[in-house]
N, C-alpha and C positions, 0 to 999 in steps of 0.2 A: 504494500500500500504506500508505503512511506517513496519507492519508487517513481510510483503515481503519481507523487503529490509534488518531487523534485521535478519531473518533468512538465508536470503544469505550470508550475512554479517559472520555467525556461520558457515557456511558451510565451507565457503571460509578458516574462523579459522583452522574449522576440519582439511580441506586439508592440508593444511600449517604446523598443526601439525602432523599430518602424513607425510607427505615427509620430514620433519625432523627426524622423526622416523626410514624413511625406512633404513638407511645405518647400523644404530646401530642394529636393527633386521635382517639383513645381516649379520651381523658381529657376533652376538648368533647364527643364524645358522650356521655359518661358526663352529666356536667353538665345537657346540655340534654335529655336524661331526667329529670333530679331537675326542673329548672325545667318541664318540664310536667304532672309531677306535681303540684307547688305551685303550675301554674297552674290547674288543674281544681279544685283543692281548694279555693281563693280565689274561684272561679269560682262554686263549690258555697255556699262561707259566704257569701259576696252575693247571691246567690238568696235566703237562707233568711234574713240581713238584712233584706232588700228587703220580703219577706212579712211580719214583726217591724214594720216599720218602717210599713207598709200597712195591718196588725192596729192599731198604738197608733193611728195617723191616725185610723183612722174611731173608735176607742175616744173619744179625744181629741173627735170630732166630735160625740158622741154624750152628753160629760158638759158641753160648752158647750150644747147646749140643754139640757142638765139644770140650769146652770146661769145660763139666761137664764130659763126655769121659774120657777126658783126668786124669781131678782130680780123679776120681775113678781109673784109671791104675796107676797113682803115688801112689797113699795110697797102693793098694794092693803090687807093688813094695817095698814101704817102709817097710812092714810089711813082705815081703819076704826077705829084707834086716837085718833085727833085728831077722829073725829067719838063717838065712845063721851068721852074726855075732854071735850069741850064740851056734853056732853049733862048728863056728871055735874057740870060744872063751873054750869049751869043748874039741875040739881037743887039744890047742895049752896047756892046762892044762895037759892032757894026757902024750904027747912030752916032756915037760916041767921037 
C-alpha cells in the first residue's frame, strides 16, 4: 500500500510540475509564432532585395558599356582633334 501511496505521491509531483510548466511553454509558443512571422517576412524582403539588387546589376552593366562607348568616341575625337590642330597648325605657317 504504502507503495501506492509513494507513487501517487510522484504523480501528484509530476502534475504540479507541469502546471507550472504550462504558462512558460505558452509563452515559447507564443514567441516562436512571432519568430516565424518575422521569418517569412525577412524571407519576403530578401527576395524583393535580391531582384533590387539583380535590377541595379544589369543596370550597372549596361551604363559600363555606355561608358566604355563613350571612352572610345572621346579618344577617337581627341585624335581627330590633334590631327585638325596640325593641319591648322600647317595652314596658319602657310599664312604666316
Amino acid at each position: 500500500m504504502s507503495e501506492f501511496r509513494t507513487f501517487g505521491e510522484g504523480q501528484a509531483d509530476l502534475r504540479e510540475r507541469i502546471s507550472r510548466m504550462e504558462p512558460d511553454l505558452h509563452a515559447v509558443k507564443e514567441d516562436v509564432a512571432v519568430l516565424k512571422t518575422a521569418v517569412r517576412t525577412n524571407g519576403q524582403e530578401t527576395r524583393s532585395l535580391k531582384e533590387a539588387v539583380q535590377g541595379n546589376t544589369e543596370e550597372i552593366r549596361s551604363l559600363k558599356e555606355a561608358v566604355q562607348g563613350n571612352t572610345e568616341a572621346i579618344h577617337s575625337m581627341q585624335n581627330d582633334l590633334k590631327n585638325i590642330n596640325q593641319r591648322l597648325e600647317v595652314v596658319e605657317a602657310k599664312v604666316a
